[in-house]
C-alpha positions as a Markdown table, in Angstrom:
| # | Residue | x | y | z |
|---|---|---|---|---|
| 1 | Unk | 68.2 | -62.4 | -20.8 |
| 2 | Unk | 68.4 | -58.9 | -19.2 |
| 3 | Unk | 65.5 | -58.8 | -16.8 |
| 4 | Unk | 64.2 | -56.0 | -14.9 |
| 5 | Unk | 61.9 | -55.9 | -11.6 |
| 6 | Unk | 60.2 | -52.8 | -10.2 |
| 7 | Unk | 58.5 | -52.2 | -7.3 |
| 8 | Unk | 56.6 | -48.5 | -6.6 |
| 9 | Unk | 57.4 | -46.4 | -3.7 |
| 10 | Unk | 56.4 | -42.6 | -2.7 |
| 11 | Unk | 59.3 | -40.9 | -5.1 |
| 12 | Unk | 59.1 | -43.2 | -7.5 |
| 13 | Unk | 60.5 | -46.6 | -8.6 |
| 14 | Unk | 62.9 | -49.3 | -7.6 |
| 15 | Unk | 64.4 | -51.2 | -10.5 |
| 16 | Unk | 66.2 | -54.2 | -10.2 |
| 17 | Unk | 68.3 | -55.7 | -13.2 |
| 18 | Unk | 69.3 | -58.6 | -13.7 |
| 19 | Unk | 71.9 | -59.3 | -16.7 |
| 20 | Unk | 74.5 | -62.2 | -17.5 |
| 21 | Unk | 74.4 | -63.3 | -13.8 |
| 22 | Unk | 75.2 | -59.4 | -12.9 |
| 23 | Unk | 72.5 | -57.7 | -10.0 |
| 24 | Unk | 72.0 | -53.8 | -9.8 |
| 25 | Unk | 69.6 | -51.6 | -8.5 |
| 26 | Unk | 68.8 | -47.8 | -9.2 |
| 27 | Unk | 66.0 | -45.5 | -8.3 |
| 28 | Unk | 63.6 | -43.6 | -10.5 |
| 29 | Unk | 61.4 | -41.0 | -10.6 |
| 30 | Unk | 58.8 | -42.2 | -13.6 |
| 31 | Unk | 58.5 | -45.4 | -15.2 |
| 32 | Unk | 59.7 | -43.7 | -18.6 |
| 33 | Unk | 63.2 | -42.9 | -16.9 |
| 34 | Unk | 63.0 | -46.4 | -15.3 |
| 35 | Unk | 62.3 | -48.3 | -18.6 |
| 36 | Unk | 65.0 | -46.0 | -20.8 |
| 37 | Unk | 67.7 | -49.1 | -20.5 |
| 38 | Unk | 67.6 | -51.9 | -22.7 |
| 39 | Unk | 65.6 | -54.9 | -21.4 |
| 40 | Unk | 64.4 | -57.9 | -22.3 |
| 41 | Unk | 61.6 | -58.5 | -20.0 |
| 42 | Unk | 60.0 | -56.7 | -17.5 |
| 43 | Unk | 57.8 | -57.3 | -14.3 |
| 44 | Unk | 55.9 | -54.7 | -12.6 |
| 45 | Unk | 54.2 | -55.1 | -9.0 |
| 46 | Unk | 51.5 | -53.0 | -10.4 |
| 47 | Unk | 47.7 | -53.5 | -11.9 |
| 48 | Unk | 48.0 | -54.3 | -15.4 |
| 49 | Unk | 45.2 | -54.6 | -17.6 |
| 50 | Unk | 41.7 | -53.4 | -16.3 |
| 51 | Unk | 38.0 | -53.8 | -16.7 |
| 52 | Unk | 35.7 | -51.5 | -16.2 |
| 53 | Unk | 33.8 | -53.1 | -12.8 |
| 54 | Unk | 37.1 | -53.8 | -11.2 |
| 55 | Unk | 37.2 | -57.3 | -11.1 |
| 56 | Unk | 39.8 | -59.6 | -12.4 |
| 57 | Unk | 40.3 | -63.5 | -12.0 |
| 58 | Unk | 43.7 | -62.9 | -12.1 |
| 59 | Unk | 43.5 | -60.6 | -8.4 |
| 60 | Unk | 41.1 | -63.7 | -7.2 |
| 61 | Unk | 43.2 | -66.5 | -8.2 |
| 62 | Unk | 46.2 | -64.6 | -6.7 |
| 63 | Unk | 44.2 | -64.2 | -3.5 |
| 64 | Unk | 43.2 | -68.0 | -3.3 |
| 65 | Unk | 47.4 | -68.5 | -3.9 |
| 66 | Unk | 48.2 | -66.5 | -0.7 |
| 67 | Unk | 45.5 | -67.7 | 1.3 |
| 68 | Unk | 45.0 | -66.9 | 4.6 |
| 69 | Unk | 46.9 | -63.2 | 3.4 |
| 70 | Unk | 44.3 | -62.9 | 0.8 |
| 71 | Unk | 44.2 | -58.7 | 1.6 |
| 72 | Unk | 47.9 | -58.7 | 0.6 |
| 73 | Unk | 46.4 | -58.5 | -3.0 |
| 74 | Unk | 44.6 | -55.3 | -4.2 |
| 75 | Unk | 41.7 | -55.5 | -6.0 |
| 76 | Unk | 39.3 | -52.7 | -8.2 |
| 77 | Unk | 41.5 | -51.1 | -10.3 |
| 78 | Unk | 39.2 | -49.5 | -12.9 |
| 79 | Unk | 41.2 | -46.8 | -15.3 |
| 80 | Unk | 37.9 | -44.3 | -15.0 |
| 81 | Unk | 38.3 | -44.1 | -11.5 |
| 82 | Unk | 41.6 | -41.8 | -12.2 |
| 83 | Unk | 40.3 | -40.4 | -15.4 |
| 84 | Unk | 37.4 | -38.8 | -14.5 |
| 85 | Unk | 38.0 | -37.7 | -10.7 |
| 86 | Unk | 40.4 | -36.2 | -8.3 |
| 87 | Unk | 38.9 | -37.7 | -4.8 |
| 88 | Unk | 37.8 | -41.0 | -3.3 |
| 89 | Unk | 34.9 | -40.1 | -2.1 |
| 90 | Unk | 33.8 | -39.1 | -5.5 |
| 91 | Unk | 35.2 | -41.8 | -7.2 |
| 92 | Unk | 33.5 | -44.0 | -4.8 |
| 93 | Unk | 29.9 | -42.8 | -5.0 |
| 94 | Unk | 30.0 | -43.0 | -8.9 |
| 95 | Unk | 31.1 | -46.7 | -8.3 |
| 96 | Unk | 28.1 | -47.5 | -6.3 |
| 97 | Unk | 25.5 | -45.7 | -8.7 |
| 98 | Unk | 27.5 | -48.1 | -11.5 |
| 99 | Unk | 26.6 | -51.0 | -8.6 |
| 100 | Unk | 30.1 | -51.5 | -7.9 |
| 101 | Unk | 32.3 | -52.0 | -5.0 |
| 102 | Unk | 34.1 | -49.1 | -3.5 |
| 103 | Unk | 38.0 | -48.6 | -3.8 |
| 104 | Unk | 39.9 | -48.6 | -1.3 |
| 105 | Unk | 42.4 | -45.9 | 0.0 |
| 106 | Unk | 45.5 | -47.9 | -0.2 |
| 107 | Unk | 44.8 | -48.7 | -4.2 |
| 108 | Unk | 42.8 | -45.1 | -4.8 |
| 109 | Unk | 47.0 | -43.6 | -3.1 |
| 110 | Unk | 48.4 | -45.8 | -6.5 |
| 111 | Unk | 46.6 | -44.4 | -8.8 |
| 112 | Unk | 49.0 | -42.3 | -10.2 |
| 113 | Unk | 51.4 | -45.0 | -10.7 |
| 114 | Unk | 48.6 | -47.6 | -12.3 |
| 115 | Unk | 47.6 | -44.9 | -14.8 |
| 116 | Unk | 51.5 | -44.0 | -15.4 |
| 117 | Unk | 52.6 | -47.9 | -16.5 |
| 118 | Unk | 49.1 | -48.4 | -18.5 |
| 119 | Unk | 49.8 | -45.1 | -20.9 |
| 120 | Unk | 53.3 | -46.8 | -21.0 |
| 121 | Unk | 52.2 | -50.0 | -21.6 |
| 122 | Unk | 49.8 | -48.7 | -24.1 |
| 123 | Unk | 52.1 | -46.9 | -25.7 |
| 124 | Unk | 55.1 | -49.5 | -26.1 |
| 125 | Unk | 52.9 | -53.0 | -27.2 |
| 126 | Unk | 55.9 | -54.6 | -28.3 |
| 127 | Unk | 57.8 | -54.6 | -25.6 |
| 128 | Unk | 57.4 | -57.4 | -23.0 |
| 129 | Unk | 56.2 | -56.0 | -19.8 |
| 130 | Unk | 54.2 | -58.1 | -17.5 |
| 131 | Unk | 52.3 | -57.9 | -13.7 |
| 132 | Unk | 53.7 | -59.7 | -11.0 |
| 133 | Unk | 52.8 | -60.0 | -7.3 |
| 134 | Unk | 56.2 | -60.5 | -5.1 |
| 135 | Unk | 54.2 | -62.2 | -2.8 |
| 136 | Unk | 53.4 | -65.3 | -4.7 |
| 137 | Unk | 57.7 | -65.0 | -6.1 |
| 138 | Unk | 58.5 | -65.3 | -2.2 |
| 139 | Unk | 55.9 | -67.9 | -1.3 |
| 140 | Unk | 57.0 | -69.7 | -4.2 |
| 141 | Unk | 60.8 | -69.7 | -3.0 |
| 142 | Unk | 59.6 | -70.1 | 0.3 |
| 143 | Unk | 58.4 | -73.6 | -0.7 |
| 144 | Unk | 54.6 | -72.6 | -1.7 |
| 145 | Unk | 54.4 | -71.9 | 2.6 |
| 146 | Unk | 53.0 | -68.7 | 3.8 |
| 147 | Unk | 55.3 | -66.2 | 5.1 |
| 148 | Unk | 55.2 | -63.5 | 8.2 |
| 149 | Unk | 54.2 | -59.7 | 6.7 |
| 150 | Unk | 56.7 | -58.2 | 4.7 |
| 151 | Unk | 56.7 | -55.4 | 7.3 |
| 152 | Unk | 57.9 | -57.2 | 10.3 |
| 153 | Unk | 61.6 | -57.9 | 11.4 |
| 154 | Unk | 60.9 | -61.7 | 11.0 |
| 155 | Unk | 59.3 | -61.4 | 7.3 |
| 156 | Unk | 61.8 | -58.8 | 6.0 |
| 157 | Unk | 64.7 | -61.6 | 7.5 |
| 158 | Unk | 63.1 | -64.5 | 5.2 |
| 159 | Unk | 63.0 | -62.5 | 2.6 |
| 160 | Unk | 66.5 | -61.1 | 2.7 |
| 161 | Unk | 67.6 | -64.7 | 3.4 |
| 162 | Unk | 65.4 | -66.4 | 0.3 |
| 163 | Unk | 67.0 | -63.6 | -2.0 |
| 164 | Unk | 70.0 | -64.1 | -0.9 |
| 165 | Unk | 69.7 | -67.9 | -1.9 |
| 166 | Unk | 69.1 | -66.5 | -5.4 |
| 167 | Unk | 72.1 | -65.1 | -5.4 |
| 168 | Unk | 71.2 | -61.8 | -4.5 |
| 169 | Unk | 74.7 | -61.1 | -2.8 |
| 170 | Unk | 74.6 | -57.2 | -2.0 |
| 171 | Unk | 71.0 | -57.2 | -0.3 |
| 172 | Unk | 72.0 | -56.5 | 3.0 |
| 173 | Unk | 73.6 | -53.7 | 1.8 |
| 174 | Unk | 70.7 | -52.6 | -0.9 |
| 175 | Unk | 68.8 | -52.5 | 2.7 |
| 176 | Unk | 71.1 | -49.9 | 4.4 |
| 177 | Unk | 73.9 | -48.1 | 2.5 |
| 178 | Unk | 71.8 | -47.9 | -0.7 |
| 179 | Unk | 68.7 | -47.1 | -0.2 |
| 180 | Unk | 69.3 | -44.5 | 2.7 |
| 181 | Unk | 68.1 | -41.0 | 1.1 |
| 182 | Unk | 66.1 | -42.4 | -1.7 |
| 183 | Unk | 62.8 | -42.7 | 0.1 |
| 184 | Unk | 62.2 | -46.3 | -0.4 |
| 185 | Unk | 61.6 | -48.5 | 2.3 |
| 186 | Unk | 63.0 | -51.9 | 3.0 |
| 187 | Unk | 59.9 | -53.8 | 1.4 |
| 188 | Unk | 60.3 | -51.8 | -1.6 |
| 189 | Unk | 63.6 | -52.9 | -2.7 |
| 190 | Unk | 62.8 | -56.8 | -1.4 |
| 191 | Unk | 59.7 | -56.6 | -3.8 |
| 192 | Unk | 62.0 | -55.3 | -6.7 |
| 193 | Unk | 64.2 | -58.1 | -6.3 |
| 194 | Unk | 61.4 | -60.4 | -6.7 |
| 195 | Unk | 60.0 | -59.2 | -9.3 |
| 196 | Unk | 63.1 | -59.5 | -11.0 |
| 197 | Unk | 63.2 | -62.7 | -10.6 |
| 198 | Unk | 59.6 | -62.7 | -11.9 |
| 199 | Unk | 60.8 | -61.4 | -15.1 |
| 200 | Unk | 64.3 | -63.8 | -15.4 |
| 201 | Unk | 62.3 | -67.0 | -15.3 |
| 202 | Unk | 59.2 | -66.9 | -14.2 |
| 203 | Unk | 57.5 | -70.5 | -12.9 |
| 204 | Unk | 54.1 | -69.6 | -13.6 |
| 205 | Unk | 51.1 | -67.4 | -14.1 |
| 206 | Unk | 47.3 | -67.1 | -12.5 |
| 207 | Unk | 45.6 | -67.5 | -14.7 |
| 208 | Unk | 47.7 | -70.3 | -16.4 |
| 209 | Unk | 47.6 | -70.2 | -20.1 |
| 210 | Unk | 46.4 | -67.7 | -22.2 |
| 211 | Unk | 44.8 | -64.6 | -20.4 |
| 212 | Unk | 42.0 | -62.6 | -20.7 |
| 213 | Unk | 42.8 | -59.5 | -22.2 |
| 214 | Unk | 40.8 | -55.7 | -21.2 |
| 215 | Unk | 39.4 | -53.3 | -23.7 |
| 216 | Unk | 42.5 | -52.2 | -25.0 |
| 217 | Unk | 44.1 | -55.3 | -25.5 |
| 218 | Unk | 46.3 | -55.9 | -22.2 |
| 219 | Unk | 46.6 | -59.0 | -20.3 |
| 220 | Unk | 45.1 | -59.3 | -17.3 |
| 221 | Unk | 47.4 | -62.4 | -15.8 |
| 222 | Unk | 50.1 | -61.9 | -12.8 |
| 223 | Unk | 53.2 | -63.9 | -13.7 |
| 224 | Unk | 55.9 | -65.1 | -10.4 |
């Protein structure tokens, strides 16, 4: 099974493979360049598969999973929101004359990157590309328990610690020596690793079963 995680960050993508027990990481610039190896399976910590209002029972069921950190997962993506404007505030009033809820800044700032893995996605059907949250992969290893933000000392420890349970080996160095000059932050590469993992055996999906799928024919289901 050669498995592949990635996670988003401001330049670009972290990709973490896993093959025949072997760990790597690299960085990229678009998904294209980050997808040109051989894979097996994929997860992406990134919207896949949209309706046109915005809502998904995947993001809700994901949110119940992570409760009390329910904000930790994004909801709204809507592909028109990209297509046809260049602004929030624009996007935003055209969502509440369609009587729907506003997005907010944090997903409108990934739009780029949403829009970038559904042409891909689109495009390449037969490959096996899925959406995973890292935050239900850690709270999974973490023994279905909550855990401290992913931005503090503590959380990024637990983290690094669970991964390193999973035989992660080199992430105290992925955290310093190899990621210094790349642009991505600490939580980037820890979310990469988990949705590795994701992608190498994956222990279950909201919804479970057989998803929903959007109007042109993508899942909506977030695997971990």
């Amino acid at each position: 099974m050669r498995a592949l995680g990635l996670d988003g960050f401001s330049k670009g993508w972290v990709a973490v493979s896993l093959d025949d027990g072997q760990r790597k990481i690299s960085f990229h610039c678009d998904i294209a360049d980050a997808l040109s190896a051989p894979f097996d399976r994929v997860a992406i910590d990134i919207p896949i598969g949209m309706g046109d209002d915005g809502r998904r029972g995947c993001d809700l069921l994901a949110r119940e999973k992570l409760r009390p950190h329910t904000c930790r997962v994004f909801n709204g993506a809507r592909r028109w929101l990209w297509e046809q404007f260049d602004h929030p505030d624009r996007a935003n009033d055209e969502a509440l004359r369609r009587g729907q809820k506003r997005v907010s800044r944090q997903l409108w700032h990934l739009g780029s990157k949403i829009m970038q893995v559904d042409a891909f996605v689109r495009a390449n059907p037969c490959l096996d590309i899925r959406e995973t949250h890292p935050e239900l992969v850690f709270q999974r290893l973490n023994g279905g328990e909550p855990l401290q933000s992913k931005k503090s000392a503590a959380g990024i420890l637990l983290r690094q610690k669970l991964l390193k349970r999973e035989g992660f080996e080199d992430i105290e160095r992925w955290l310093t020596r190899t990621r210094i000059g790349t642009g991505a932050k600490a939580d980037d590469v820890l979310d990469a690793c988990a949705a590795a993992l994701a992608a190498h055996e994956p222990s279950g999906s909201v919804p479970e079963g057989s998803p929903p799928f959007d109007a042109h024919g993508l899942s909506m289901q977030i695997w971990f």
